[in-house]
C-alpha positions as CSV (number, residue, x, y, z in Angstrom):
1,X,94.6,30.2,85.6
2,X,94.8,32.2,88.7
3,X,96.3,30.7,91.6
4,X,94.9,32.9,94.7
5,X,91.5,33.1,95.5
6,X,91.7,36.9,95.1
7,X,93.2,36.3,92.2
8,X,90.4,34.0,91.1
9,X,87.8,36.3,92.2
10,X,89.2,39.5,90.2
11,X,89.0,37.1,86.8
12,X,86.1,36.1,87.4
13,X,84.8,39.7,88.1
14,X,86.0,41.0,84.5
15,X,84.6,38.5,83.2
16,X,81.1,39.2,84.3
17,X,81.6,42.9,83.6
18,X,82.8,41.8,80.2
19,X,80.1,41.9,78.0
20,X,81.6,39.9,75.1
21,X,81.3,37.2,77.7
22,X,77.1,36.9,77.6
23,X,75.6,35.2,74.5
24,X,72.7,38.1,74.2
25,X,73.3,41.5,75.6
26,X,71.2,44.3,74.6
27,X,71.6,47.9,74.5
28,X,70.0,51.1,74.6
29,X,67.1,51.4,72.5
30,X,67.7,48.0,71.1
31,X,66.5,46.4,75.3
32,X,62.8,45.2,74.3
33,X,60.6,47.0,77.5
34,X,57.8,44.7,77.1
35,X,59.8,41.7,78.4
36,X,62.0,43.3,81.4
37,X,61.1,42.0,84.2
38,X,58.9,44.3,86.7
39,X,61.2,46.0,89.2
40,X,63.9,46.2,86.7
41,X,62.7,48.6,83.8
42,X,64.4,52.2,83.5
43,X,65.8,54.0,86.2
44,X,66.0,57.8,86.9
45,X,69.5,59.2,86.1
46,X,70.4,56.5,83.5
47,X,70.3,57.3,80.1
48,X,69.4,54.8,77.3
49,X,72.7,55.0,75.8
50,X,74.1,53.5,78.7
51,X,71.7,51.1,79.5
52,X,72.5,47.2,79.2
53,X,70.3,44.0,79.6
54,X,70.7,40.4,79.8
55,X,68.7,37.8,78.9
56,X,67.0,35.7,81.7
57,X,65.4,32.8,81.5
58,X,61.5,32.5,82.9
59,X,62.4,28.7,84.3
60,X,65.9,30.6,85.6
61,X,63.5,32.9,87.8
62,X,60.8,29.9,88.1
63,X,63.9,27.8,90.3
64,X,65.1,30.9,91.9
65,X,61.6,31.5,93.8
66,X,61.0,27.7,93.8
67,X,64.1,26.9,95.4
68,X,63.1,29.9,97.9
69,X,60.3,28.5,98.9
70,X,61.6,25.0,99.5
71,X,64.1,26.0,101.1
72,X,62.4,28.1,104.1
73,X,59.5,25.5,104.1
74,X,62.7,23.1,105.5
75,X,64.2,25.9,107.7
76,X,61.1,26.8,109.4
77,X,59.1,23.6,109.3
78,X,61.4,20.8,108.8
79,X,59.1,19.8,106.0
80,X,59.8,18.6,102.2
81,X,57.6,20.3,99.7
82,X,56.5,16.9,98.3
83,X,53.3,15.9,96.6
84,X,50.3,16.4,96.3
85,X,52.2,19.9,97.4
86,X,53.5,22.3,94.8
87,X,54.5,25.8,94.3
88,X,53.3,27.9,91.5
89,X,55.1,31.4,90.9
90,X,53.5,34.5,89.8
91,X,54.8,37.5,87.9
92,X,53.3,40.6,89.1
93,X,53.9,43.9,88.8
94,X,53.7,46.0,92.1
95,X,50.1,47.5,91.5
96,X,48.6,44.0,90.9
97,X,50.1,42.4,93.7
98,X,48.7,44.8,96.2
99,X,46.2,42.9,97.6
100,X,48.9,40.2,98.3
101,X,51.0,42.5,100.2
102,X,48.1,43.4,101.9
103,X,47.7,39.8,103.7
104,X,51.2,39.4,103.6
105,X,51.9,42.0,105.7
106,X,48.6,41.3,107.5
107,X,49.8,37.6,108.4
108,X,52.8,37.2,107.5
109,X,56.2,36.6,109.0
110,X,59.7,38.5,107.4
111,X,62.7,36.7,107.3
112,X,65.6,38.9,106.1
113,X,69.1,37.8,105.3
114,X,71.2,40.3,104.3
115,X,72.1,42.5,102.4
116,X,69.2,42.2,100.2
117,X,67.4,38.9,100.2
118,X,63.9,39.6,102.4
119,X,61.6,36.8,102.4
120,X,57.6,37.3,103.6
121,X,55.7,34.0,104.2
122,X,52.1,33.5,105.2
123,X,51.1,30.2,106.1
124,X,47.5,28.7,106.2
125,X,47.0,27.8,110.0
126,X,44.4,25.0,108.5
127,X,47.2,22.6,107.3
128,X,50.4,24.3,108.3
129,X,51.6,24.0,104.8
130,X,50.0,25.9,102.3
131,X,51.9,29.1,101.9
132,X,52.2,32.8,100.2
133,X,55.5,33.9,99.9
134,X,56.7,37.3,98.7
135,X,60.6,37.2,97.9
136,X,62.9,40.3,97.2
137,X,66.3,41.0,96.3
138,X,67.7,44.1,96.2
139,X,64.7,45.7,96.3
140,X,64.0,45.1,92.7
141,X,63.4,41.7,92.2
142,X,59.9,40.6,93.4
143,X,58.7,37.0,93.0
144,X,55.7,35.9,94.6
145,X,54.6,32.4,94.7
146,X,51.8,29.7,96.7
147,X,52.6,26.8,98.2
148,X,49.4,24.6,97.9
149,X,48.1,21.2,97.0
150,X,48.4,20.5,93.1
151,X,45.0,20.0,91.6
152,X,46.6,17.9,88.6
């Protein structure tokens, strides 16, 4: 067990860069296009041969955004995201969530913390709690999600 914290961090970095150490990795032809994410299909300049995938779980991404949106709800608002509020998540590619961009960038606010996490939230002036939110990282990963009152 390594004792440093630098030390700790190098394992820990071969380890993720190991690929023995994932459960499901696939490879080159064998990465299944239909279920990468949008944002993270191929690239210019990288060969299949050489690509690699991971696995992610859907609920993984789900409580990534979720957890997002909580999260600057609290920040901004001092508010809980409690019921009859709840926040649905959308997968969309870029071309179908044009029309979102377009209000977000209309109404919305940025909020940036970097490198690579950018946040746009649009908040219904009506209740002061129903929300769009468009979340990046990287540049690649896009989530988009609505904060609104649960009709269940």
């Amino acid at each position: 067990m390594p004792k440093t914290e630098r030390a700790r961090r190098t394992h820990l970095g071969a380890r993720l860069f190991d690929r023995r150490s994932f459960k499901e990795v696939f490879e080159g032809d064998e990465i299944p296009y239909q279920a990468v994410y949008p944002g993270f299909g191929p690239q210019p300049g990288i060969h299949d041969e050489v690509r690699v995938a991971v696995p992610i779980s859907a609920s993984s991404i789900h409580l990534l955004v979720e957890k997002v949106v909580r999260g600057i709800t609290y920040i901004e608002d001092k508010k809980f995201v409690e019921k009859p509020f709840a926040v649905q998540q959308y997968v969309l590619t870029d071309e179908s969530a044009a029309p979102l961009k377009v209000m977000l960038d209309r109404f919305g606010t940025v909020y940036e913390r970097g490198p690579g996490i950018t946040v746009t939230r649009a908040v219904a002036p009506e209740d002061k709690m129903t929300a769009m939110y468009a979340v990046e990282i990287w540049g690649r990963f896009k989530g988009y999600a609505f904060l609104s009152r649960d009709e269940d």
